[in-house]
DRENLUMRO-361429 format. One record per residue (C-alpha): residue number from 0; x negated, y, z negated. Coordinates in Angstrom, 3 decimals. Example, Ala and Ser with C-alpha at 12.3 -4.5 7.8 and 13.67 -1.06 7.14 Angstrom:
# residues 2
NODE_0_-12.300_-4.500_-7.800
NODE_1_-13.670_-1.060_-7.140
***
This chain:
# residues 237
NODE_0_23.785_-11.190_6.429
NODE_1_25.636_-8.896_4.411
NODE_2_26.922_-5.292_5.739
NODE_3_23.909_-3.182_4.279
NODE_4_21.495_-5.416_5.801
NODE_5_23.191_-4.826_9.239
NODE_6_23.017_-0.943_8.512
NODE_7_19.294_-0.990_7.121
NODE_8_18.602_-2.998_10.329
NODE_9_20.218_-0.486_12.578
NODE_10_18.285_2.582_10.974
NODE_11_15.047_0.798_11.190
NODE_12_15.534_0.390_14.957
NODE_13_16.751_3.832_15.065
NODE_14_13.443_5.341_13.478
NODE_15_11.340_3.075_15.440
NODE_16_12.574_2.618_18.995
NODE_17_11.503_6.404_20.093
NODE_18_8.082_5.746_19.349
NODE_19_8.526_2.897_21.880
NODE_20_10.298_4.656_24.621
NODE_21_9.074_8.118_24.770
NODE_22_5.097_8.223_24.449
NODE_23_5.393_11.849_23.669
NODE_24_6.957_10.720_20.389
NODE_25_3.775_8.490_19.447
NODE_26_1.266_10.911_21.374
NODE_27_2.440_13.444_18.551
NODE_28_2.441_11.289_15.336
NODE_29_-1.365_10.763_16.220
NODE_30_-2.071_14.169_16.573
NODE_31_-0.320_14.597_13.382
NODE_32_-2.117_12.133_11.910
NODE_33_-5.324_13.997_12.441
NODE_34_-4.913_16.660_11.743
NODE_35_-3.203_16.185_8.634
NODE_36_-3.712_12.818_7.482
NODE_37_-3.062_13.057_3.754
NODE_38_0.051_14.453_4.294
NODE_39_1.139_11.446_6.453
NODE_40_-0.352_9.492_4.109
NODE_41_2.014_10.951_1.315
NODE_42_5.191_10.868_3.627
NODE_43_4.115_6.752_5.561
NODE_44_4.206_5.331_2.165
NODE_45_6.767_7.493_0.283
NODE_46_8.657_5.991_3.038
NODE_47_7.490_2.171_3.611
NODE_48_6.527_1.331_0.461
NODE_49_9.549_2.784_-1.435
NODE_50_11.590_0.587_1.111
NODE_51_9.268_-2.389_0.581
NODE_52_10.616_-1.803_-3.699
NODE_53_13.831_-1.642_-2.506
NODE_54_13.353_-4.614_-0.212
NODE_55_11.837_-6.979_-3.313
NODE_56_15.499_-5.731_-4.904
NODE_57_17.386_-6.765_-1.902
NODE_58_15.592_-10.520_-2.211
NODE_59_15.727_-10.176_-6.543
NODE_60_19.422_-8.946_-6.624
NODE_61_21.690_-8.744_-3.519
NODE_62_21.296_-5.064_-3.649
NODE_63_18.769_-2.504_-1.996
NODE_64_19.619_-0.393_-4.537
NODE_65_20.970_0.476_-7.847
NODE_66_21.797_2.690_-10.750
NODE_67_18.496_3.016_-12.791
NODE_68_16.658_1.954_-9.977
NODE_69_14.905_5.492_-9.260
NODE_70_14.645_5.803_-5.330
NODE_71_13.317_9.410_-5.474
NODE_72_10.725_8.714_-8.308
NODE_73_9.189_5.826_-6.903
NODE_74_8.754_7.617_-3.628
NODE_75_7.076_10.306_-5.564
NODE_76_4.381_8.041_-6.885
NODE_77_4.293_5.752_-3.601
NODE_78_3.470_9.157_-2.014
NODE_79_1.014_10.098_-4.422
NODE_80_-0.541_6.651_-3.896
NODE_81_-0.795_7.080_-0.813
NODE_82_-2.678_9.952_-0.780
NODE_83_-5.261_8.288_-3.330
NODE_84_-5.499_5.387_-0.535
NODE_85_-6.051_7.398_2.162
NODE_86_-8.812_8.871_-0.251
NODE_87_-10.254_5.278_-0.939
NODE_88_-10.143_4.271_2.371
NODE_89_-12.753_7.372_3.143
NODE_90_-14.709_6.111_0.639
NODE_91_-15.004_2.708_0.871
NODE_92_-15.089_2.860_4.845
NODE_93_-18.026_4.651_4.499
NODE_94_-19.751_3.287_1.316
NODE_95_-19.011_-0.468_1.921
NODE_96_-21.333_-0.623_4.958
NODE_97_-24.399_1.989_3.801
NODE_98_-24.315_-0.496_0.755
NODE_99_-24.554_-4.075_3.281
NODE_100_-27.879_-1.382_4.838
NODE_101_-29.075_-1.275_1.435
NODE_102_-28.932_-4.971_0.599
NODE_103_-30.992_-5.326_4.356
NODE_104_-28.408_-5.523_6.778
NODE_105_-29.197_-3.833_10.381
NODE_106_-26.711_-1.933_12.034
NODE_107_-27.084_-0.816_15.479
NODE_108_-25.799_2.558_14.671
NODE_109_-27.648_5.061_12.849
NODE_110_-24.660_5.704_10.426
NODE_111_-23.118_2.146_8.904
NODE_112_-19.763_3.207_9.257
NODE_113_-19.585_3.974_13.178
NODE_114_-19.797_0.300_13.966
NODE_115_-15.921_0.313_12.314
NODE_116_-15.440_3.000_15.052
NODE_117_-16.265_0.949_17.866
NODE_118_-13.848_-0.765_20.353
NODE_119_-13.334_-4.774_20.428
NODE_120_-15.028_-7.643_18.392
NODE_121_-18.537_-7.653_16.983
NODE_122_-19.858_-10.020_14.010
NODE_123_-21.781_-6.738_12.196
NODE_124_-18.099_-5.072_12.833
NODE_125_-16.687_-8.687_10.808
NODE_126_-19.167_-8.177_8.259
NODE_127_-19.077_-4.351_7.660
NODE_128_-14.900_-4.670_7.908
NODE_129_-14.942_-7.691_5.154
NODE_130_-17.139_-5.324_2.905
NODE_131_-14.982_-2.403_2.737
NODE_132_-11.643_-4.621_2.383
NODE_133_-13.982_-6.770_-1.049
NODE_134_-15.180_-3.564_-2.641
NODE_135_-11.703_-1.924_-1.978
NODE_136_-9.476_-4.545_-3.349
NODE_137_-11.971_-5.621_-6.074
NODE_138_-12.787_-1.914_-7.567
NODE_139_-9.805_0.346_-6.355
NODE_140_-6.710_-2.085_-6.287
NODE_141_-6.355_-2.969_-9.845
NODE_142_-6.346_0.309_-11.305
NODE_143_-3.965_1.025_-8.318
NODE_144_-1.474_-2.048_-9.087
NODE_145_-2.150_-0.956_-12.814
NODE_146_-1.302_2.663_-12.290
NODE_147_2.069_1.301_-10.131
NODE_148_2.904_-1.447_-12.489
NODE_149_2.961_1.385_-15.558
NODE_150_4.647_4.115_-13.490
NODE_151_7.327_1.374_-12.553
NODE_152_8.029_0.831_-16.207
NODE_153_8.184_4.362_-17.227
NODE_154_11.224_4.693_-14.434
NODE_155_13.193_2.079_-15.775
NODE_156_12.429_3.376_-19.255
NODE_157_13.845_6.870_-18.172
NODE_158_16.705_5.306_-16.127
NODE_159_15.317_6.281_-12.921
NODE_160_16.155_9.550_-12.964
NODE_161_13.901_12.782_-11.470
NODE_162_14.468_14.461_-15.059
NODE_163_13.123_11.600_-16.785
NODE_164_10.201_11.193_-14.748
NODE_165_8.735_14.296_-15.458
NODE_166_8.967_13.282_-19.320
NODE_167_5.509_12.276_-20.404
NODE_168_4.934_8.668_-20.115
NODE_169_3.877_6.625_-22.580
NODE_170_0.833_4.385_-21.819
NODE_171_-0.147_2.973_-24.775
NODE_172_3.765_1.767_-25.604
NODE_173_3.616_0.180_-21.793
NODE_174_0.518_-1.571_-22.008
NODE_175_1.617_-3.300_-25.258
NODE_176_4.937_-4.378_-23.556
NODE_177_4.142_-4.995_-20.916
NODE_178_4.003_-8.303_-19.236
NODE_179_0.196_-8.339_-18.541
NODE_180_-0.211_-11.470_-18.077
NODE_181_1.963_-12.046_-14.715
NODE_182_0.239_-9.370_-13.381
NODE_183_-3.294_-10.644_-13.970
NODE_184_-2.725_-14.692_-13.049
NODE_185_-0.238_-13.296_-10.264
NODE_186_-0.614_-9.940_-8.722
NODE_187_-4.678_-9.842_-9.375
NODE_188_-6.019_-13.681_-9.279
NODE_189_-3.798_-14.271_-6.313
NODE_190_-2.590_-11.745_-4.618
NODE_191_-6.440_-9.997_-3.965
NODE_192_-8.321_-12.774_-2.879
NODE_193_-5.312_-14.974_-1.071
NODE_194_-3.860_-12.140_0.897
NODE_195_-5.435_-8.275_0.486
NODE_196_-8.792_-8.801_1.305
NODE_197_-8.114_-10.182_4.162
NODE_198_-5.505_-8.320_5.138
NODE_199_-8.043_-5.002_4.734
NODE_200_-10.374_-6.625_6.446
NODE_201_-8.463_-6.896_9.536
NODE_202_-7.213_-3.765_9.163
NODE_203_-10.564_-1.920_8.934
NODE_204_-11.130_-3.721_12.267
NODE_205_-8.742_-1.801_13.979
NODE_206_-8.816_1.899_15.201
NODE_207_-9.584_4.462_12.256
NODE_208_-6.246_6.158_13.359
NODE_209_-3.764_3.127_12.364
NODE_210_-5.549_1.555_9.016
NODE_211_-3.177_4.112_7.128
NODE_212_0.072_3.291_9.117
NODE_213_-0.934_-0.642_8.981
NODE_214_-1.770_-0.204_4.748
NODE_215_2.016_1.553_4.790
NODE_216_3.176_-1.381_6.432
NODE_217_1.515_-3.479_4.305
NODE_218_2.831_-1.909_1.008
NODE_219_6.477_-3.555_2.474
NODE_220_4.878_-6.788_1.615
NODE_221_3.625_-5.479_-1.652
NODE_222_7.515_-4.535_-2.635
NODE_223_8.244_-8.097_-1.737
NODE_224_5.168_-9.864_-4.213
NODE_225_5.889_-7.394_-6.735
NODE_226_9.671_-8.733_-6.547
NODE_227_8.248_-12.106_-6.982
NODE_228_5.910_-11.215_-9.819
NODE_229_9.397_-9.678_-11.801
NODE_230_10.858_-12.912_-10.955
NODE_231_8.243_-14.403_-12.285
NODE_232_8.008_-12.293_-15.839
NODE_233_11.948_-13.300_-15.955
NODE_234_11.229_-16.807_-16.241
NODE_235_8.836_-15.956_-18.923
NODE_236_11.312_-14.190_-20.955
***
């Protein structure tokens, strides 16, 4: 274990631990949280998933950072993502189970959607939970990973700097280069199916108040399989 990993290890328990000791601390994220839950949104993953990237570096280089990388940029657009997630998960959370109603599905709740609301196991809870985390992760999450995977190259193309980032990005000239293909056979074919619907579904079985905080969490793990997928597309090369 290397010095930075020591440090990195010592903030993490630094953030964390008051949220353990003082319930005040946690009492006031989740009143935070809703009452201004796309703003958390923005700041959980500008925060997580911009240290899951620099995580996927750590395992890819030896480094959790360096020159070109674009720390401040890729927060930016992690924190815009997660605002469109938080957005999604509205949608989806309620459309997934209105659509299982539709398709002849009884719920024992006039709207769909409550039975995600309610406390401890139920199979129509399994069922409405495993819709949501399909329709997401099958409609929402490739344009998602697509949007990421082409805002990722436009910050190495602009040396990951907050000037460059505000250049206009060029789409067309990223789509044909691109390595597409990784990111269909890898990210899409196997990530979705193996690990993210699954993983939504349990998380839309929880309480409404954590899916956001557990999706942050999540997008740690995505840093680490997009590391993989870059290893991958070096091979390639």
């Amino acid at each position: 274990m290397k010095r930075s990993d020591i440090i990195v290890l010592g903030v993490i328990i630094l953030v964390l631990l008051p949220f353990f000791i003082f319930p005040p601390v946690f009492k006031g994220y989740e009143q935070l949280n809703a009452s201004h839950a796309y703003l958390l949104s923005f700041i959980k993953f500008a925060i997580l998933a911009t240290f899951g990237e620099s995580l996927g570096l750590r395992l890819r280089t030896g480094v959790y950072t360096k020159k070109g990388f674009g720390i401040l940029p890729r927060a930016l657009v992690w924190g815009f993502l997660g605002v469109t997630i938080k957005v999604a998960f509205v949608i989806f959370g309620e459309g997934a189970p209105i659509m299982l109603k539709t398709l002849g599905v009884s719920f024992p709740t006039a709207n769909p959607a409550d039975v995600l609301r309610q406390p401890g196991f139920t199979w129509i809870k399994l069922l409405a939970a495993f819709a949501v985390g399909t329709t997401l992760n099958l409609l929402f999450a490739p344009v998602f990973m697509a949007f990421h995977k082409i805002t990722d190259m436009h910050i190495m193309n602009t040396s990951g700097t907050l000037k460059g980032f505000f250049t206009p990005v060029q789409v067309s000239k990223y789509i044909q280069d691109g390595d597409w293909l990784t990111f269909w056979n890898f990210v899409v074919k196997k990530t979705i199916p193996i690990f993210w619907i699954p993983a939504q579904t349990l998380n839309f079985m929880l309480p409404e108040g954590y899916r956001i905080l557990v999706a942050a969490v999540y997008s740690v793990i995505l840093g680490i399989l997009l590391s993989l997928a870059s290893m991958m597309q070096m091979k390639r090369l």
